[in-house]
N, C-alpha and C positions, 0 to 999 in steps of 0.2 A: 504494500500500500504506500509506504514512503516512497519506496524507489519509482512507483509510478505518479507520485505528486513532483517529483524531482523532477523526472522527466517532461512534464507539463511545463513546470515553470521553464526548465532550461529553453524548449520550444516557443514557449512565449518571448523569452528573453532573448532570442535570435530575431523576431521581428524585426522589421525594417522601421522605424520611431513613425510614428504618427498612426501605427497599427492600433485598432479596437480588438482588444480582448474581451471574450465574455465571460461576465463576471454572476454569480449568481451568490451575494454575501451580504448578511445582515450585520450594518454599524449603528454603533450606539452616536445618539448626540444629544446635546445639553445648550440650553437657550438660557440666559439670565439677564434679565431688566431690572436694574432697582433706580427709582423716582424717588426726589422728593416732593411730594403733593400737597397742593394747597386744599385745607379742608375747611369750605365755606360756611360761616356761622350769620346765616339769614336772619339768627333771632339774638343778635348779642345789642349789651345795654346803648354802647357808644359805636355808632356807625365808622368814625374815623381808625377804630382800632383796626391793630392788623391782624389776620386771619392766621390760622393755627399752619400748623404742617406737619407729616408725618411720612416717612420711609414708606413707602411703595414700592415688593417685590413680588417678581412674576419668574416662576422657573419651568422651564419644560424640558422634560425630560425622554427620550424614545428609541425606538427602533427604526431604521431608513434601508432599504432593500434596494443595494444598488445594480444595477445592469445596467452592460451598454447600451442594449438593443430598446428598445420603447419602451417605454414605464407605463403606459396606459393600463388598466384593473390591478394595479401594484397596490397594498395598502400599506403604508409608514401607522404605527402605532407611537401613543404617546400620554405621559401624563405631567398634569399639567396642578399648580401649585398657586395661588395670589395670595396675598395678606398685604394688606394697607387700606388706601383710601376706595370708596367704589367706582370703577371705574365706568362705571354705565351711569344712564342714563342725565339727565340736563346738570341738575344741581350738587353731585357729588360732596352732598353731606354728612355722609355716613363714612366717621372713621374708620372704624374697627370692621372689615369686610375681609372673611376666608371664601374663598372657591377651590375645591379641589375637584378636579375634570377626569376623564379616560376618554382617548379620543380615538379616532380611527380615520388617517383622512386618505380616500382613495383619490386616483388622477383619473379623470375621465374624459 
């Protein structure tokens, strides 16, 4: 089994450079955002004061299936991590906001 993985590479590593190889190998990869986010206080006493702020991180973490030939019906898996301010919707007044995700994203 060795000697015929050897074999492969060595034939692949005679290629002429600019050669596609096919590849059929799942890699891991890691996404990381951290913000600092302004957390708007609509209801505080003195309008001139200044608004709060807090750490905003966002992590993703998955699997990616690389080949060279078409990726189309490939799925990348992935999970995903937030904790800071909300990131959605208009008025992001809500500090303390966890999401924890499982995702699945195919190419089509």
């Amino acid at each position: 089994m060795a000697n015929e993985s050897l074999g492969d590479l060595k034939q692949q590593l005679l290629q002429p450079p600019g050669t596609k190889i096919k590849t059929a190998v799942w890699r891991p990869y890691v996404s990381v955002d951290a913000r600092y986010r302004t957390v708007f206080d609509y209801a505080k006493a003195d309008p001139a004061a200044s608004d709060a702020r807090r750490l905003s991180t966002n992590l993703i973490v998955g699997l990616k299936h690389l080949k060279v030939e078409e990726k189309r019906g490939e799925p990348d898996f992935f999970v995903r991590l937030y904790s800071g301010v909300n990131p959605y919707g208009q008025l992001r007044s809500q500090r303390d906001f966890f999401l924890f995700g499982i995702g699945l994203h195919v190419f089509v």
